[in-house]
Backbone of each chain as ProteinMPNN parsed JSONL, in Angstrom:
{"seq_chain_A": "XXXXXXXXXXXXXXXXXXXXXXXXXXXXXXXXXXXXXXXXXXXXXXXXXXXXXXXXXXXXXXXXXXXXXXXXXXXXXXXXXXXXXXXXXXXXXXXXXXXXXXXXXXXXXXXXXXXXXXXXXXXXXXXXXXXXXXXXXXXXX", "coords_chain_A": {"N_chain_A": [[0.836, -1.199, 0.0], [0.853, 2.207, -0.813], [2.095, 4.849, 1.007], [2.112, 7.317, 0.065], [-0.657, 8.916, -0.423], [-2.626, 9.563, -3.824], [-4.257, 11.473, -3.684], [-2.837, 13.238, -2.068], [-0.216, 13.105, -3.848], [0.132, 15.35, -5.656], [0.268, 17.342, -4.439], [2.732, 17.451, -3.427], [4.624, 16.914, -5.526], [4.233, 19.415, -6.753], [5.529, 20.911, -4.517], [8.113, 20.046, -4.963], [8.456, 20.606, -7.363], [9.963, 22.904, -7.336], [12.555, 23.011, -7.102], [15.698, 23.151, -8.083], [18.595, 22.417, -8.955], [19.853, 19.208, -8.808], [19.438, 16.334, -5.916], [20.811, 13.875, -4.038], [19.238, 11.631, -2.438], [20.151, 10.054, 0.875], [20.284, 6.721, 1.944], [20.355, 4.729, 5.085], [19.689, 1.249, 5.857], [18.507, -2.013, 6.49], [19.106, -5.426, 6.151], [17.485, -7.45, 6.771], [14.859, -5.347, 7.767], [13.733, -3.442, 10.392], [10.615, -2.185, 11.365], [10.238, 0.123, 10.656], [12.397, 0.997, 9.237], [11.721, 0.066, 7.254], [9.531, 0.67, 6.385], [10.148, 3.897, 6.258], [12.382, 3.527, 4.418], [10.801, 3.262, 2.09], [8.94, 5.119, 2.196], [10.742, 6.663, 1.095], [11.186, 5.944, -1.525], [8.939, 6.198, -2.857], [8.824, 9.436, -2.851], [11.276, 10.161, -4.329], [10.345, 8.677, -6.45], [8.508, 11.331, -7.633], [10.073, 13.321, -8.715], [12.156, 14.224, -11.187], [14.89, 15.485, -10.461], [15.264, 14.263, -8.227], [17.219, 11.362, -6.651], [17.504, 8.054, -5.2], [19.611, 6.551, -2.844], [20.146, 3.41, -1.755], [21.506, 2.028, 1.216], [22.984, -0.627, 3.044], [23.573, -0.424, 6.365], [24.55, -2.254, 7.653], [26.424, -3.812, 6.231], [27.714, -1.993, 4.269], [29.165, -1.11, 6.421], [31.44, 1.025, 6.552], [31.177, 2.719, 4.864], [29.079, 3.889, 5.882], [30.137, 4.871, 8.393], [31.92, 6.959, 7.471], [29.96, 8.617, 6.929], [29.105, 9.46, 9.429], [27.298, 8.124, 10.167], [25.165, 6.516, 12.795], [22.956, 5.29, 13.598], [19.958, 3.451, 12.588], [16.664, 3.358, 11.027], [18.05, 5.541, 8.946], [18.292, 8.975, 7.0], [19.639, 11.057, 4.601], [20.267, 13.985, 3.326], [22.083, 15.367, 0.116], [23.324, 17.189, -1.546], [26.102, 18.986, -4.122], [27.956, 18.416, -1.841], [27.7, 16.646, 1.55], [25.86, 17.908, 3.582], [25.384, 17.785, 6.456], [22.946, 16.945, 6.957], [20.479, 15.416, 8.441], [18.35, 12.794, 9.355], [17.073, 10.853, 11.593], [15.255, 8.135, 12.049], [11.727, 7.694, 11.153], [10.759, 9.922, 8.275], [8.097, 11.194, 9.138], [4.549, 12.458, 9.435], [4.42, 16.294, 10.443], [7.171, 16.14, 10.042], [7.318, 15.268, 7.456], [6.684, 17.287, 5.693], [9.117, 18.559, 6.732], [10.718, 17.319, 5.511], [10.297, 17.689, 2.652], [10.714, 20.431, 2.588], [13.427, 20.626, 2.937], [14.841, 19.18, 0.916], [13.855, 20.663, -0.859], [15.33, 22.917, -0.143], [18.036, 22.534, -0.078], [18.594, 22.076, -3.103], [18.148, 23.833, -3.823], [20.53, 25.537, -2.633], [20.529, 27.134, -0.762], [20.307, 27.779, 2.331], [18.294, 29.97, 3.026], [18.506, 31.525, 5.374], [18.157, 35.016, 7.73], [20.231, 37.414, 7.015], [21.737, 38.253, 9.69], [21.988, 36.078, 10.866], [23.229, 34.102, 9.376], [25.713, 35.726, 9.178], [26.498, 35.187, 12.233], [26.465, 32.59, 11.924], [28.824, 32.139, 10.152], [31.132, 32.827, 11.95], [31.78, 30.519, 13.273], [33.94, 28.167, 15.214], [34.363, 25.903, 16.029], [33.089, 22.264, 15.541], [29.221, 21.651, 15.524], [27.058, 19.829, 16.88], [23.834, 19.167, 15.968], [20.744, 17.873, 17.965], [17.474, 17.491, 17.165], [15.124, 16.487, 19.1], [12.144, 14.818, 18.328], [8.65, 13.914, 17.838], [6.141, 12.027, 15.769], [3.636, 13.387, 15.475]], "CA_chain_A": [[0.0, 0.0, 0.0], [1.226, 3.4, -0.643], [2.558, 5.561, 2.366], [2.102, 8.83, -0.218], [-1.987, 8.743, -1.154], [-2.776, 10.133, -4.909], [-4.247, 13.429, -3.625], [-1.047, 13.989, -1.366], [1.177, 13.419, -4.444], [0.251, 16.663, -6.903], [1.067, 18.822, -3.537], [4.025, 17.027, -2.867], [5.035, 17.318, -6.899], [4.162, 21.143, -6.535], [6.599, 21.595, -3.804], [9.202, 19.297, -5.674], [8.412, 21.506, -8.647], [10.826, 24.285, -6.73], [14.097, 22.419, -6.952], [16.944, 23.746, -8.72], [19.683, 21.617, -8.929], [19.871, 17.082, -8.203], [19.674, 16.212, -4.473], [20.587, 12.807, -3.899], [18.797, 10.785, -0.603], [21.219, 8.764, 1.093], [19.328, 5.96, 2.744], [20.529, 3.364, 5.5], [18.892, 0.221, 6.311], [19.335, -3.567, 6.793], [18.299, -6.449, 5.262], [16.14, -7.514, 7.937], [14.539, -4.708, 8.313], [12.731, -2.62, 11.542], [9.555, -1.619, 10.437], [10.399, 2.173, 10.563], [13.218, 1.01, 8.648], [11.047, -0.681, 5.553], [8.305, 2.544, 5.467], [11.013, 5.274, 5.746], [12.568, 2.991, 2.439], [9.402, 2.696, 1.293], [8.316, 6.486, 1.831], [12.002, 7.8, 0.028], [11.147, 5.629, -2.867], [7.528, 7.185, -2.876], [9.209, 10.573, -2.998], [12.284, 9.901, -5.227], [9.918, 8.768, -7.662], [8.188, 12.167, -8.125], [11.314, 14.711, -9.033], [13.756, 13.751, -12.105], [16.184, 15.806, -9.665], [15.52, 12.753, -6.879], [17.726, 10.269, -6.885], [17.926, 7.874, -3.848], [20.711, 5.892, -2.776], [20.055, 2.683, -0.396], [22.874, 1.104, 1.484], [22.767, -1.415, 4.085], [24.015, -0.361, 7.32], [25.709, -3.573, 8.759], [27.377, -4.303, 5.377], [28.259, -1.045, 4.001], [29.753, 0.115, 7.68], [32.826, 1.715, 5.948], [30.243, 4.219, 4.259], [27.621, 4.528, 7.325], [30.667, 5.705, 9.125], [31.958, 8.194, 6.603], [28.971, 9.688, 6.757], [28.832, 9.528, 10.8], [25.891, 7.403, 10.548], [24.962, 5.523, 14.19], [21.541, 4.552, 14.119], [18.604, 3.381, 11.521], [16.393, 3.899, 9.436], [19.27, 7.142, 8.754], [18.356, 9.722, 6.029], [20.161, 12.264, 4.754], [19.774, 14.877, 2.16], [23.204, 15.702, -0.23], [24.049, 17.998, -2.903], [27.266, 18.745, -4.777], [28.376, 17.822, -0.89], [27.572, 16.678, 2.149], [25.731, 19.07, 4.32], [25.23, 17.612, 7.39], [21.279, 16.957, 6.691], [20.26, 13.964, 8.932], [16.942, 12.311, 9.77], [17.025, 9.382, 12.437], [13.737, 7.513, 12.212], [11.007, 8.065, 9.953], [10.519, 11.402, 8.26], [6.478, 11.257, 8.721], [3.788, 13.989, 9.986], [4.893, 17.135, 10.803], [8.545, 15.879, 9.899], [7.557, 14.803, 6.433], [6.996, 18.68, 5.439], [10.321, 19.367, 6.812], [11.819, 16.858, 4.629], [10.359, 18.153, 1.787], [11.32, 21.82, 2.745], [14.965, 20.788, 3.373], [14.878, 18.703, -0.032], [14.237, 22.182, -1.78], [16.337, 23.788, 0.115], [19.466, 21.654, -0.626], [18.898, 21.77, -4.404], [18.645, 25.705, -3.912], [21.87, 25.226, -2.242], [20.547, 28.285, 0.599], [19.566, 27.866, 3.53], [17.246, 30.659, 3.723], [18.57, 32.504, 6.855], [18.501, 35.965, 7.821], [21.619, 37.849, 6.873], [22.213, 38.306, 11.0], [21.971, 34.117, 11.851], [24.452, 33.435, 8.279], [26.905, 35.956, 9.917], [26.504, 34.093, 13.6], [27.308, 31.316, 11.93], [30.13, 32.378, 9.877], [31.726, 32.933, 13.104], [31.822, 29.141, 14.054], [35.138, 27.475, 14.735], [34.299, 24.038, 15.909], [32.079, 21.88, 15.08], [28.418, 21.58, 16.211], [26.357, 18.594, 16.941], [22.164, 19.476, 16.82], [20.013, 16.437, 17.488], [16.448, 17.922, 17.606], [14.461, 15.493, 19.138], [10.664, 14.898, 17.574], [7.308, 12.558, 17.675], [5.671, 11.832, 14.838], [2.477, 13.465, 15.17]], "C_chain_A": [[0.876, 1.256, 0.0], [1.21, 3.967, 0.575], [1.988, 7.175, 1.31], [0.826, 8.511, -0.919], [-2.113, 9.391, -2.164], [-3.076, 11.423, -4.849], [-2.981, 13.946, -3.046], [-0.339, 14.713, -2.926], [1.315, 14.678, -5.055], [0.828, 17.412, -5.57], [2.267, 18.721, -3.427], [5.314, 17.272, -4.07], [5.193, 19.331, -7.013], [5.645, 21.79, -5.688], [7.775, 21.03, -4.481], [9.814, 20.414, -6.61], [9.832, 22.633, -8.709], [12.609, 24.281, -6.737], [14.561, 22.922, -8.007], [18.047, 22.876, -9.471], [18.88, 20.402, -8.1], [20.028, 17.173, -6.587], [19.874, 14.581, -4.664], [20.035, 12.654, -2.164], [19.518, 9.64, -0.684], [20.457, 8.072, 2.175], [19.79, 4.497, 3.801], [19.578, 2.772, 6.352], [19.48, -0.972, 6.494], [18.286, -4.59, 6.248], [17.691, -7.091, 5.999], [15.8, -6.677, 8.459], [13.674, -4.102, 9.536], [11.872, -2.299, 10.709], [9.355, -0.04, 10.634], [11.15, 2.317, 9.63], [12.486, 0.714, 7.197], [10.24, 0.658, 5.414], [8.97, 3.408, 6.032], [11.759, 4.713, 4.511], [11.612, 3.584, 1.338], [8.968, 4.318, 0.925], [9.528, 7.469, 1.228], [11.537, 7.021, -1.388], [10.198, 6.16, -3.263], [8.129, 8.723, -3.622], [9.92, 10.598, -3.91], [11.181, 9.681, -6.167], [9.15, 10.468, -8.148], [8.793, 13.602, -8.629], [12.291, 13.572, -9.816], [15.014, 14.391, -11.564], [16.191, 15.15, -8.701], [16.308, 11.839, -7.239], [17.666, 9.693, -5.22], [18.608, 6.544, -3.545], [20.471, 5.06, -1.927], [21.252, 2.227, -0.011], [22.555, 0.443, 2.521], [24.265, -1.56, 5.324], [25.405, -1.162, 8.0], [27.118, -4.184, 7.301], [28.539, -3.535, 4.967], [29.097, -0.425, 5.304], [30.744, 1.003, 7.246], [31.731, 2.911, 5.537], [29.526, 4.785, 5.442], [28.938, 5.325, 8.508], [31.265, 6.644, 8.25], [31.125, 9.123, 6.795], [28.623, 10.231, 8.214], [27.655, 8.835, 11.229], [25.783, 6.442, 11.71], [24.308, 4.702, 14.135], [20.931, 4.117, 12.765], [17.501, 3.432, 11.737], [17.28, 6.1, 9.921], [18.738, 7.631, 7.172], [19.125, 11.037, 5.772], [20.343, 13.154, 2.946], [21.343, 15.635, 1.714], [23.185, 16.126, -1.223], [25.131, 17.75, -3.688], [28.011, 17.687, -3.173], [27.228, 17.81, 0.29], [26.752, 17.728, 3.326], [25.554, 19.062, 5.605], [23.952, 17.209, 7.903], [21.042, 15.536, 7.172], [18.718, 13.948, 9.752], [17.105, 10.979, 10.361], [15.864, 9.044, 12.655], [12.846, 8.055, 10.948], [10.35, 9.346, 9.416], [8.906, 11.363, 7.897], [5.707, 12.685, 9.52], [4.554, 15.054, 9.618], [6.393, 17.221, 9.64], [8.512, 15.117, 8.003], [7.571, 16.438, 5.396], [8.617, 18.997, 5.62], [11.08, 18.508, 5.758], [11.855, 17.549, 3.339], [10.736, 19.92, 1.624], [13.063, 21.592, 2.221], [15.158, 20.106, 1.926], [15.324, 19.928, -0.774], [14.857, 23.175, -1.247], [17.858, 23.369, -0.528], [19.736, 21.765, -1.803], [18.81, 23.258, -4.472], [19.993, 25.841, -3.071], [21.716, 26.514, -1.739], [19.847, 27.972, 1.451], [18.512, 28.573, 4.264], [17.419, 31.426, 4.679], [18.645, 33.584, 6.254], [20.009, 36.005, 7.243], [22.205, 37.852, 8.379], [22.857, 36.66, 11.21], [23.288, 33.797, 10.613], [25.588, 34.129, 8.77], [27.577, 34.89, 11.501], [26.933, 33.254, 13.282], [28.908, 30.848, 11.426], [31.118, 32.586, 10.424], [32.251, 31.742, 13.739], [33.319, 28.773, 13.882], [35.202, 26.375, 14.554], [33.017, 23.779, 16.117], [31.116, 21.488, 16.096], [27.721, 20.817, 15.998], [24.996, 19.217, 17.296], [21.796, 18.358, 16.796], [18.985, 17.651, 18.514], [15.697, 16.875, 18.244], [12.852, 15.398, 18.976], [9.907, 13.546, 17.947], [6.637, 12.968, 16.494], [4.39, 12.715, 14.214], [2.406, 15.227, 15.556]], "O_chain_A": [[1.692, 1.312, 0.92], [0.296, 3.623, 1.324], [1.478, 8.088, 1.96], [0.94, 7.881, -1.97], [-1.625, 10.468, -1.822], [-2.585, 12.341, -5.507], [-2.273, 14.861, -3.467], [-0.055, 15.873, -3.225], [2.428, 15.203, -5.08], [1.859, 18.071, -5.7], [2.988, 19.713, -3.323], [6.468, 17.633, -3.841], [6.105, 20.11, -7.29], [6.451, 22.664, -6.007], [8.647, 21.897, -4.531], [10.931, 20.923, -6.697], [10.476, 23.03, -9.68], [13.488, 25.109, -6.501], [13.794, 23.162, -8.94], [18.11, 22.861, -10.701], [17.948, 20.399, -7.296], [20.718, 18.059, -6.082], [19.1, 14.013, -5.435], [20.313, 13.278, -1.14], [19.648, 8.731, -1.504], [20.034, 8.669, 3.165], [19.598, 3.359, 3.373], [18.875, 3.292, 7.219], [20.693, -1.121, 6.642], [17.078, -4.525, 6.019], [16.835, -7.499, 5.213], [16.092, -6.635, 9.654], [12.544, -4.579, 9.432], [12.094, -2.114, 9.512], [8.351, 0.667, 10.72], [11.071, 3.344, 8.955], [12.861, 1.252, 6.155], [10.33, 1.489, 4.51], [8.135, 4.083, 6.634], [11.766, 5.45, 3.525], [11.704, 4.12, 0.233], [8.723, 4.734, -0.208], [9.397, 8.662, 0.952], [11.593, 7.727, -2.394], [10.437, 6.818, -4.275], [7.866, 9.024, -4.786], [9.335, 11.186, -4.819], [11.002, 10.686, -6.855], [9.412, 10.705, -9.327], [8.19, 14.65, -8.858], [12.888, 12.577, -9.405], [16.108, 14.036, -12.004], [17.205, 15.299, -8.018], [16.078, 11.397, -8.364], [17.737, 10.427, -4.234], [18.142, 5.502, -4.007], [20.469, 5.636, -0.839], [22.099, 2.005, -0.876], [21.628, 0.979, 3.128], [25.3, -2.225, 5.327], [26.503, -0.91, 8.497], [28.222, -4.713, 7.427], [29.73, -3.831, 5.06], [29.641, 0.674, 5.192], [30.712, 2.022, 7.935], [31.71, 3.984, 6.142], [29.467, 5.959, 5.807], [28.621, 6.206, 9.308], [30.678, 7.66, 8.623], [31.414, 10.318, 6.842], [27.969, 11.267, 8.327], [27.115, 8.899, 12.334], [26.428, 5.409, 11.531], [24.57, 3.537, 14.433], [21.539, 4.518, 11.773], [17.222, 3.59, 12.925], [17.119, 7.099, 10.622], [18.755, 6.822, 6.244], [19.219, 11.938, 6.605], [20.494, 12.728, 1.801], [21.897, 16.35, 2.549], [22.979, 15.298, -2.111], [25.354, 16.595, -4.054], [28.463, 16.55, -3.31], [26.213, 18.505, 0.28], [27.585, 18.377, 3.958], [25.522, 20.16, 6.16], [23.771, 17.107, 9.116], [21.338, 14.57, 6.469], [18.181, 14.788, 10.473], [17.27, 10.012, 9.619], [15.277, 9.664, 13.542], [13.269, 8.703, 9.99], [9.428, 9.836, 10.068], [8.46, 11.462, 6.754], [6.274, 13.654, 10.026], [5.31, 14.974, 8.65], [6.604, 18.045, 8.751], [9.486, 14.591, 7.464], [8.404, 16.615, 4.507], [9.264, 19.596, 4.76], [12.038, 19.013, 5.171], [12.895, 17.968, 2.83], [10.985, 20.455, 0.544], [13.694, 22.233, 1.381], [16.094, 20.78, 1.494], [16.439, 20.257, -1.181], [14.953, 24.266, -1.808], [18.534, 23.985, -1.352], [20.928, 21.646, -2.087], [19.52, 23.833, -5.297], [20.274, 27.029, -3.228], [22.607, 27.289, -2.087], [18.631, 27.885, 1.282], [17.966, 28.318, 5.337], [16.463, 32.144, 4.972], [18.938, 33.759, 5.071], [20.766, 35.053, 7.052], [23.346, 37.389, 8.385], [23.959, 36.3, 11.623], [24.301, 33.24, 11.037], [26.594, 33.431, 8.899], [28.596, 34.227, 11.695], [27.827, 32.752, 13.963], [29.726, 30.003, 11.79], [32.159, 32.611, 9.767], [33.076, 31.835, 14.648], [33.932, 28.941, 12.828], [35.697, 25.732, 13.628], [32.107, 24.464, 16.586], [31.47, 21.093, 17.207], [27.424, 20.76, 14.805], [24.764, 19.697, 18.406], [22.198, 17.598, 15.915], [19.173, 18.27, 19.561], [15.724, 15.989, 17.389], [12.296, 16.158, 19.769], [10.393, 12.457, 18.252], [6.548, 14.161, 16.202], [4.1, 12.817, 13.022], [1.355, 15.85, 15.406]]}, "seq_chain_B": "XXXXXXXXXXXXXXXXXXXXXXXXXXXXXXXXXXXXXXXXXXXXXXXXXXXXXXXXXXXXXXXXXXXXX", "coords_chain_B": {"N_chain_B": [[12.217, 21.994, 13.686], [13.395, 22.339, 11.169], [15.196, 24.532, 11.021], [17.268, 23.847, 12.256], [18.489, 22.247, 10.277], [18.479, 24.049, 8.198], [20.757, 25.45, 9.393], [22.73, 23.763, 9.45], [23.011, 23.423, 6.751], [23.86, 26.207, 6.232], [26.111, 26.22, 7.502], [29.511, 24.872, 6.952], [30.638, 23.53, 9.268], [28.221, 22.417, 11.06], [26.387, 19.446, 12.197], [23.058, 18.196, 11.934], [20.62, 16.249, 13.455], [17.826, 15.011, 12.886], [15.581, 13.603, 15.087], [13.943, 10.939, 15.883], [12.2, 10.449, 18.627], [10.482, 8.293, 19.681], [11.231, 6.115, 18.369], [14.019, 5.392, 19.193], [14.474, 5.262, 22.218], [16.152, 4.697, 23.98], [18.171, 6.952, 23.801], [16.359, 8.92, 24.126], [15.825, 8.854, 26.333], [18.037, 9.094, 27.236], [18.941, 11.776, 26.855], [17.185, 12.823, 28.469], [14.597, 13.373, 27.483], [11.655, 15.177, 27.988], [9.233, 16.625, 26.582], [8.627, 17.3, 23.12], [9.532, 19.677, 20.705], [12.778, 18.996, 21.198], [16.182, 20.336, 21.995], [19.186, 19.67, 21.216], [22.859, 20.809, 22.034], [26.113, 19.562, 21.189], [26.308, 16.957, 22.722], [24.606, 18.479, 25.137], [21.977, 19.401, 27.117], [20.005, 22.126, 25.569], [17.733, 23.681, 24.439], [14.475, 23.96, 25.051], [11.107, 23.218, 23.338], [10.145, 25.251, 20.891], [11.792, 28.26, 19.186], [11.998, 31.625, 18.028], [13.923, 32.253, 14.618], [16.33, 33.999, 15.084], [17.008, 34.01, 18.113], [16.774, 31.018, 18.279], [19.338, 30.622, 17.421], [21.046, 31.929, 19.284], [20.569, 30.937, 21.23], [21.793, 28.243, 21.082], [24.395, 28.629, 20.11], [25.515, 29.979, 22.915], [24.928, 27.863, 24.037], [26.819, 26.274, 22.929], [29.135, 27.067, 23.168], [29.048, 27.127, 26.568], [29.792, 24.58, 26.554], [32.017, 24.005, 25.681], [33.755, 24.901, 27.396]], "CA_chain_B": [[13.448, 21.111, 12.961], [13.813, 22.5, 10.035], [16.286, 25.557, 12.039], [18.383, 22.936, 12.573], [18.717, 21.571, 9.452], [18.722, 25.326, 8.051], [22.363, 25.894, 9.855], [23.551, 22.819, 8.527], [22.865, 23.882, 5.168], [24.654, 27.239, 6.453], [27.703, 25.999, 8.115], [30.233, 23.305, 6.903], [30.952, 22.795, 10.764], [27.119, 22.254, 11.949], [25.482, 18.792, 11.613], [21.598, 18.595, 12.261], [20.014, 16.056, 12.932], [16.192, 14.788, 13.11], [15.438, 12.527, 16.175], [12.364, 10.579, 16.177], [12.017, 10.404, 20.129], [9.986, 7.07, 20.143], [12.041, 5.268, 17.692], [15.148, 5.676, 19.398], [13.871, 5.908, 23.109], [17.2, 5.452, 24.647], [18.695, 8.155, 23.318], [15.164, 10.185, 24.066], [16.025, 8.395, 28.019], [19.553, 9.536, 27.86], [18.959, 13.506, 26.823], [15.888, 13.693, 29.208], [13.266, 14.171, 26.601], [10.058, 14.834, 28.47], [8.921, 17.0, 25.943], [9.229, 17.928, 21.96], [11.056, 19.658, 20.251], [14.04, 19.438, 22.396], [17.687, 20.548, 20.993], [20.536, 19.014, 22.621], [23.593, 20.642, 20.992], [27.272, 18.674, 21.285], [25.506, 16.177, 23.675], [24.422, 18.789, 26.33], [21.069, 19.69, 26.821], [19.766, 23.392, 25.397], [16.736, 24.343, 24.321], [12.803, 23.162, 25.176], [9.954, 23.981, 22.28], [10.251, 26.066, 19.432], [12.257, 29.232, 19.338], [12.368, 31.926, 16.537], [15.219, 31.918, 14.654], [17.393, 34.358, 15.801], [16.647, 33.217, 19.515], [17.415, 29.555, 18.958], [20.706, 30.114, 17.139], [21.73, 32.415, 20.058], [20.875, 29.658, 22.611], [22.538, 27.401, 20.851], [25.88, 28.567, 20.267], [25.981, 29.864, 23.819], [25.583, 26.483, 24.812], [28.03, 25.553, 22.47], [30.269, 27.914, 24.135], [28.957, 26.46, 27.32], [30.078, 23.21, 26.625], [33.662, 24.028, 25.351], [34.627, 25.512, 28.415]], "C_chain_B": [[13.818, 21.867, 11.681], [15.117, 23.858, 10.088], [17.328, 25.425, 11.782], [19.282, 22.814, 11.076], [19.367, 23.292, 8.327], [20.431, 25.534, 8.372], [22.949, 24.583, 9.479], [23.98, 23.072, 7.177], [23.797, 25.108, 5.113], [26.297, 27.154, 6.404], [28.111, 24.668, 7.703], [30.174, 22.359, 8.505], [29.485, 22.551, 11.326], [26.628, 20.795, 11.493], [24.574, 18.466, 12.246], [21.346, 17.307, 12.22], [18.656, 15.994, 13.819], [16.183, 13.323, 14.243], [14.253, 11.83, 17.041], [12.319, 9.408, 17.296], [11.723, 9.161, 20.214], [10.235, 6.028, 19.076], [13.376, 4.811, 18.779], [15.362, 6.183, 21.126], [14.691, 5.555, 24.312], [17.66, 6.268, 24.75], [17.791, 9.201, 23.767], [15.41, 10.465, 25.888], [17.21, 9.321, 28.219], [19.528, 11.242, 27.966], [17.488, 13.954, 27.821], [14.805, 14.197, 28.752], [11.748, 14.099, 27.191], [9.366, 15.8, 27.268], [9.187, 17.41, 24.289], [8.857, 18.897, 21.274], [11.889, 19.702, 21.601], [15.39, 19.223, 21.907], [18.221, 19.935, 22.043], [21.931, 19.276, 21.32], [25.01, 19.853, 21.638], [26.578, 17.672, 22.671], [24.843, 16.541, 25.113], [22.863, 19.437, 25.685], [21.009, 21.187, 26.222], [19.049, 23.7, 25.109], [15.548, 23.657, 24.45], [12.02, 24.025, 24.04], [11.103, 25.074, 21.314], [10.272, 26.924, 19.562], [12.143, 29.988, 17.531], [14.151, 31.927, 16.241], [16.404, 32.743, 15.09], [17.825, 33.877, 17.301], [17.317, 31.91, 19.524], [18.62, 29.43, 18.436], [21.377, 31.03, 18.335], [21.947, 31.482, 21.277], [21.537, 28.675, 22.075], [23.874, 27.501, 20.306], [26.435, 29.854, 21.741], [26.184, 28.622, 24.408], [26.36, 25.658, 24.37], [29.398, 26.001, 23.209], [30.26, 27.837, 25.485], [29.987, 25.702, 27.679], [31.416, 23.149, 26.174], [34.585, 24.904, 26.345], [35.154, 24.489, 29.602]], "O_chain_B": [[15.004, 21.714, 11.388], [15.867, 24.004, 9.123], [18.194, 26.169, 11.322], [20.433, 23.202, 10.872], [20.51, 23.437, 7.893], [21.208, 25.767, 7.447], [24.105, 24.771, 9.098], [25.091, 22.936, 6.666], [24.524, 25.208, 4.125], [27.215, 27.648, 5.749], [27.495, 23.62, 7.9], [29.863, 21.203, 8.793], [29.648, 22.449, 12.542], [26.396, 20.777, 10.284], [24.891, 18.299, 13.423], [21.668, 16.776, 11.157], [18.377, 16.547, 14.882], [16.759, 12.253, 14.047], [13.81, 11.986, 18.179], [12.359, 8.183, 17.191], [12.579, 8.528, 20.833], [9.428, 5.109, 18.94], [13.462, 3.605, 19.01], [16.096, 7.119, 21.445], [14.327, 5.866, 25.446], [17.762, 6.687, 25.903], [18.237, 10.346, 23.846], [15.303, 11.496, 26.552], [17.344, 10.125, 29.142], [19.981, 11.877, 28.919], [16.926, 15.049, 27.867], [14.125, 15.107, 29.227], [10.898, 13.242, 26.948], [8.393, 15.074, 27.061], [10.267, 17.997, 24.222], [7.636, 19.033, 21.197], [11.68, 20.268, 22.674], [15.762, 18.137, 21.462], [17.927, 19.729, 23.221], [22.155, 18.621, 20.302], [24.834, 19.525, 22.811], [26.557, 18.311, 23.723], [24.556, 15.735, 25.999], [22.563, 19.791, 24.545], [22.121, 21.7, 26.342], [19.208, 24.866, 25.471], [15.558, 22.569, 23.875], [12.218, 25.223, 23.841], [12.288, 25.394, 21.229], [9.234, 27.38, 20.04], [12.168, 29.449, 16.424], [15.131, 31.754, 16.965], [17.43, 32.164, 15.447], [18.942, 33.411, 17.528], [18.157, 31.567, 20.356], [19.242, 28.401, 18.703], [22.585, 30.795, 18.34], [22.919, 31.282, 22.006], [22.035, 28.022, 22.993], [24.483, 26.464, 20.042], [27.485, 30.49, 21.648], [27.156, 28.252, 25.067], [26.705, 24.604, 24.905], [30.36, 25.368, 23.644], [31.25, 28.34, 26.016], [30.81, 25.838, 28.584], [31.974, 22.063, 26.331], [35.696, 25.404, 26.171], [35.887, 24.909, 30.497]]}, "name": "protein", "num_of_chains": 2, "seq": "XXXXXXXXXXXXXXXXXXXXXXXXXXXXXXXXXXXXXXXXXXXXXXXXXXXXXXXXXXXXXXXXXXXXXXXXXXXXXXXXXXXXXXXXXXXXXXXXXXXXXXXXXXXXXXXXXXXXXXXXXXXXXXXXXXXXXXXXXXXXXXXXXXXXXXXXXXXXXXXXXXXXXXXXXXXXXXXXXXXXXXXXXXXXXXXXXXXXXXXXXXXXXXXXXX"}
């Protein structure tokens, strides 16, 4: 059964519509999957299919470890949203409710390759020396 | 969340991520999550609910500057 219902998709295409530039989704999982792990698969392939600038990349966690740590990856179902590079764009668990908007925000943000901030918060940050770890923490609903 | 993810997109040095609390509900045990949103930047706690954005990048790189002292 579909995770993205037929009326969803045109909105979801609409916001797609906005992209700029290719984003790839980098996706880890495991071949026995958690079932957060199979429908967050399940709901990037959903998505990936509706943008010819989607592409999405699966890898399997326990096999691939050499990559899942490259990327700093810990946990699964891990998503993460990449441009020309890396940006630091990570989703631990399943990007649904609430959190499925933000994916698709941060999608078209990434392929607009801006972040959108004020001019004040892009200085603040331009200021940074070392590096900063956010983990927001979220529920689904 | 999307803040977060925002200054990632900003800064090479920031990485963001998304932390779905009742997936992952050690991790929700270990940072004290009684409520969400809740930031936790370099593994120390810092912000409850949803700040605008100037606001939550100021609390959060004091408590980066906190936490490197």
């Amino acid at each position: 059964m579909a995770l993205i219902q037929d009326r969803e998709k045109a909105k979801v295409r609409e916001i797609l519509g906005r992209m700029d530039k290719p984003v790839r989704i980098v996706n880890f999982t495991q071949e026995l999957e958690c079932q957060y792990c199979r429908e967050t698969r399940q709901l990037l392939e959903e998505v990936a299919a509706l943008s010819e600038q989607l592409t999405l990349e699966v890898h399997d966690f326990l096999i691939e470890k050499a990559k899942a740590d490259a990327y700093g990856v810990d946990k699964i179902p891990a998503t993460l949203l990449v441009g020309e590079e890396d940006h630091g764009i990570r989703f631990y668990g399943i990007p649904a409710g609430y959190e499925f908007a933000s994916l698709l925000e941060d999608i078209v943000m990434v392929s607009q390759r801006d972040s959108g901030l004020s001019p004040a918060s892009r200085g603040k940050l331009a200021g940074l020396k070392d590096p900063l770890h956010l983990q927001v923490y979220v529920t689904p609903t | 969340m999307r803040l977060a993810h925002q200054f990632a997109m900003e800064s090479d040095l920031v990485t963001a991520d998304m932390v779905e609390a009742s997936e992952f509900p050690q991790l929700a045990m270990r940072h004290a999550v009684m409520g969400v949103p809740k930031t936790i930047v370099n593994d120390r706690s810092a912000a409850d609910g949803m700040l605008p954005e100037s606001a939550f990048l100021d609390v959060i790189l004091a408590s980066a500057r906190g936490a490197g002292s």
